[in-house]
N, C-alpha and C positions, 0 to 999 in steps of 0.2 A: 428385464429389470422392472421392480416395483417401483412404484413412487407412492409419496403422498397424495393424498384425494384432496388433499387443503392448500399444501403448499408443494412444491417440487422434491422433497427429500428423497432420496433413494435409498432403497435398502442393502446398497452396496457400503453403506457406512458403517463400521463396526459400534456396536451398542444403540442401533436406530430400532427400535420397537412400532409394532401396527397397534393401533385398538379393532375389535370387530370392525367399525366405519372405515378404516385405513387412514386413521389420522395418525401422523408419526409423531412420537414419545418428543424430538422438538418443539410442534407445535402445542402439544399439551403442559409443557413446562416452561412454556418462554416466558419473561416477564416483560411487559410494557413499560418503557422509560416513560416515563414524566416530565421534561424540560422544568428546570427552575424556574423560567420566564422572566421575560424580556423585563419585565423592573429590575429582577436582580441583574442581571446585566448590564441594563443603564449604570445601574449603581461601582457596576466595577467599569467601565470607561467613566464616568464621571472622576474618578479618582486620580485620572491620568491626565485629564485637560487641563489647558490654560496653564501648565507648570514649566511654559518655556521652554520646552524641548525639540529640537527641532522632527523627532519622529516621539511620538505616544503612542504607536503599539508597529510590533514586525507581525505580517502575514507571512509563512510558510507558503510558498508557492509551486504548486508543481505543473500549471496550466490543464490541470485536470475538472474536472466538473466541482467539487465540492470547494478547494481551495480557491478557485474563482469567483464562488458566490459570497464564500465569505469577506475577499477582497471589495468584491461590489457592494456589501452591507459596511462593513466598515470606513469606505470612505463615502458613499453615495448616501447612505442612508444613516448614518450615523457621525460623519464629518470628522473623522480622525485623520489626524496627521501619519499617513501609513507609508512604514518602508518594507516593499515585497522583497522578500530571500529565495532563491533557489538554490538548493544544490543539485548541481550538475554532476547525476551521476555516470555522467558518459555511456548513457544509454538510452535518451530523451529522445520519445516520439517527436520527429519534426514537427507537425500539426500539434501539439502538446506547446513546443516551444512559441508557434506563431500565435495560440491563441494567449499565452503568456505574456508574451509581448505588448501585444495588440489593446489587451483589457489595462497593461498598467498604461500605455499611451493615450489610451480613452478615457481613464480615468483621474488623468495626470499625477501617479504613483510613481515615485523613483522605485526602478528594480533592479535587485544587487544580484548576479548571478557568480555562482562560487563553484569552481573546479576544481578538483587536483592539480596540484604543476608536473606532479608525478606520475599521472595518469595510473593512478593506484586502482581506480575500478574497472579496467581490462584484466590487470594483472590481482586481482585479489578476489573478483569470480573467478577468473579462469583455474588459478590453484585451489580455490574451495572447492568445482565441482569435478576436478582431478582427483581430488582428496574422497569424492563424497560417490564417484562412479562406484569401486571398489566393493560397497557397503552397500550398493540396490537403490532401490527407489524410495523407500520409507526416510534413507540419509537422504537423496539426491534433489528431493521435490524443496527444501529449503535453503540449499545450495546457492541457488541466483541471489538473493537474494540480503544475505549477512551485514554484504558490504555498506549496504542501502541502510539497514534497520540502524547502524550507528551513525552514516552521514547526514540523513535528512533532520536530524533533531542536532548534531553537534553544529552546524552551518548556523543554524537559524537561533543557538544560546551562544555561542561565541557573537553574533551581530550585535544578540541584546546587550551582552554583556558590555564589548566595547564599547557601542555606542549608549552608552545609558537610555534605553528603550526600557519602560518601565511594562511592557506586557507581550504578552505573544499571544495569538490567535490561532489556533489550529481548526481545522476542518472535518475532522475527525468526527464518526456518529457509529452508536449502535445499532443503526439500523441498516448498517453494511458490514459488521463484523464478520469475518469469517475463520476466528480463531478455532469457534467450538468444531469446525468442519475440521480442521488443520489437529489439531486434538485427539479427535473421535478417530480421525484414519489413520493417526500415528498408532495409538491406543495398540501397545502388546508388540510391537515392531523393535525387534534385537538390533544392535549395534556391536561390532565389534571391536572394543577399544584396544585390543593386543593389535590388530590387522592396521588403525590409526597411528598409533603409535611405531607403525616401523614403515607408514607410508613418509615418502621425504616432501608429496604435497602440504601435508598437514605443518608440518612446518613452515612453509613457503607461504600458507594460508596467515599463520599467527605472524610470520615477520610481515606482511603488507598489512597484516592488523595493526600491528605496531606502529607501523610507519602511517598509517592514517590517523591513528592516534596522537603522533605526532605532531603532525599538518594541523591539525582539528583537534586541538585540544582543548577540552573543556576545565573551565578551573573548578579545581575541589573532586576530578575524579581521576582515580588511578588509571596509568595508564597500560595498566599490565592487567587492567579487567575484561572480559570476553561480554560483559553486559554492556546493554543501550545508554547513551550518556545521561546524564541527572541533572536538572537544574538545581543547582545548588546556592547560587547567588540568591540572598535573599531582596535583595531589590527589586527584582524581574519575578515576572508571574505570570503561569502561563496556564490560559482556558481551551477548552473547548466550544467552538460559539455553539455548537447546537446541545450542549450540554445545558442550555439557556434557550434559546432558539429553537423552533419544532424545525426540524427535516424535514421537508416537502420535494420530494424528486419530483415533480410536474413544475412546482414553481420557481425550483433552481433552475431546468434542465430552460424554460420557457425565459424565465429570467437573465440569463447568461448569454442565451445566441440573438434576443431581443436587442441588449442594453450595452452588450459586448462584442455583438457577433461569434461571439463562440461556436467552433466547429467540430464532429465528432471527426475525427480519423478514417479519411475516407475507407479503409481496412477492417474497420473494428466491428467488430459486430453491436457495442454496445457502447453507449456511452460511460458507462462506467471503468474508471481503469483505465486511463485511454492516455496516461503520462508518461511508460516504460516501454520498452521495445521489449523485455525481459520475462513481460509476465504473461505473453504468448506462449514460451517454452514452459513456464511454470505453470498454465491450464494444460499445457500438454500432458505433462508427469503427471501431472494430478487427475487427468481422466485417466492414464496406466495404471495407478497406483488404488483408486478410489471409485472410477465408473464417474465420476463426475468433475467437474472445473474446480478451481478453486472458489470462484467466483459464488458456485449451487449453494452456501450456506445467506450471502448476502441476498441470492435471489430469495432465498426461504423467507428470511425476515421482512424484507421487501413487501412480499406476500400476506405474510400474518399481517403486517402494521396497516394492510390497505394502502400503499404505498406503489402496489404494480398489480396485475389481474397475474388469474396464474397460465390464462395462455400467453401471456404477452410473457414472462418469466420461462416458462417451456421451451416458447419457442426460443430465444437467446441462449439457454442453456444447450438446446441439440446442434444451432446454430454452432456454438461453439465447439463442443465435442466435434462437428465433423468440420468445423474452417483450423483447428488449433496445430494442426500439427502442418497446414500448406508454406508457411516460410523458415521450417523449422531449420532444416539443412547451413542456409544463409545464416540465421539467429544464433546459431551455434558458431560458427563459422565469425560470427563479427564477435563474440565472447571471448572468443581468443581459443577456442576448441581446436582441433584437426579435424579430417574428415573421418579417420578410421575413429576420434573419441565419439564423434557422433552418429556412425553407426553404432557402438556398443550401447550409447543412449537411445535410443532408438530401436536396438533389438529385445532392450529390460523387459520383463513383464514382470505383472503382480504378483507379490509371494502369495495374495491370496487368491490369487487362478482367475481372478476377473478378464472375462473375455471383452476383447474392447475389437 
């Protein structure tokens, strides 16, 4: 396998281009975020204090590395009145939940932790990636994860909204994205919607849609939409801290286990990602599917912004390629899988003949 000379890209990505140097067509096109900075920031907490409310802004919490630091900035360094959300998508790295725990106890945060009563995310992965076997691995690599992209944002606008929280803080940064990777290796991948259409999964899949929809329902959005919920309450407003805030992976990572104790997952190879049990099997498919993790497009960025060296990003990346597939069997198996579904997951290969 090729890689970049700059950053880790591989040339098992469809539409990844070399220059003479072996710099990949990523690198050459990336652009540099610019953080608005910390004044304008100020400016948008400033608008929230002192107005009586017993929470001025919800953190999104998943006791991951990013949503930690921001909980530690916003009440430690900036003094808001903050209430932590989780949702429990019944699939929460234990070491995720303790360091969760841990940081709102240290920092004296009330923390709201929010489940299903229906225990809807056993049963609404497990019909998704019944539904999505069928279809190969180009369907299967975003399978795990559906049920998640609608709950962790509906959890945390339903709290604002109840409770008249006038902000949300997210943890989110582009210097971990990994859409364009997700993008690039679907890029030309058929689906067969006759073969979906007379699976009785797919079905199974949109009725535990429904019904989480219903649990968790946001106001002002249909509930017969297949899209991510929408803040639509104009009272509540909701940022990205590091959209204001530079990203510093040295300073969070040093920052959190200092102030927090925060711990990585004695398992993990990385401190990144280190909140789902789920997204083990999802680097799995994604090394079947692509030659590389999910995770290789945030190493990339990582990379370019000076943010990681790129032997320290390499090594993590082979790291994982060959730890991602050791508790797979289990992972599947607490999914709500069989054993026979998870040999057929397990026997997939790439339609595009990547030897792995």
């Amino acid at each position: 396998m090729k890689r970049c000379t700059r950053c880790i890209m591989p040339d098992s990505i469809p539409g990844i281009t070399f220059d003479e140097n072996g710099v990949c067509s990523h690198c050459r096109t990336y652009k540099t975020f610019t953080p608005f900075g910390e004044e304008e920031f100020v400016k948008i907490l400033d608008t929230v204090r002192g107005k009586g409310q017993p929470y001025e802004a919800i953190v999104p919490l998943s006791g991951g590395r990013d949503s930690t630091y921001v909980l530690y900035l916003a009440k430690a360094v900036y003094g808001l009145n903050i209430l932590a959300v989780n949702a429990d998508n019944e699939f929460r790295n234990e070491q995720a939940v303790k360091n969760m725990r841990n940081a709102c106890r240290t920092l004296g945060v009330e923390l709201h932790e929010v489940r299903s009563k229906r225990d809807i995310g056993h049963k609404f992965v497990a019909a998704n990636v019944r539904a999505g076997i069928p279809l190969g691995l180009p369907t299967l690599v975003g399978s795990f994860c559906r049920q998640c992209s609608y709950g962790y944002k509906s959890v945390s606008y339903i709290e604002a909204i109840n409770r008249n929280v006038p902000l949300l803080l997210w943890g989110t940064s582009t210097a971990e994205s990994t859409e364009q990777t997700r993008d690039l290796a679907l890029e030309g991948s058929k689906r067969s919607r006759l073969h979906k259409l007379l699976d009785p999964n797919l079905y199974k899949t949109e009725f535990y849609a429904l019904l989480q929809r219903l649990e968790f329902h946001v106001p002002g959005n249909s509930l017969l939409s297949r899209e991510k919920p929408k803040l639509v309450d104009p009272s509540v407003r909701e940022i990205s801290v590091f959209d204001y805030i530079p990203w510093d992976r040295r300073l969070i990572k040093e920052t959190i286990a200092t102030k927090l104790g925060w711990e990585k997952p004695a398992d993990h190879v990385t401190s990144w990602r280190a909140d789902c049990k789920l997204h083990e099997i999802v680097n799995y498919l994604w090394v079947k599917l692509a030659g590389c993790s999910m995770d290789c497009m945030g190493f990339c960025n990582m990379v370019i912004t000076g943010q990681m060296e790129r032997e320290e990003a390499l090594h993590e990346e082979e790291q994982i390629i060959a730890t991602c597939g050791n508790h797979i069997d289990e992972l599947m198996v607490m999914a709500g899988l069989t054993k026979d579904e998870a040999a057929m997951i397990k026997a997939m290969t790439s339609p595009r003949g990547i030897a792995i």
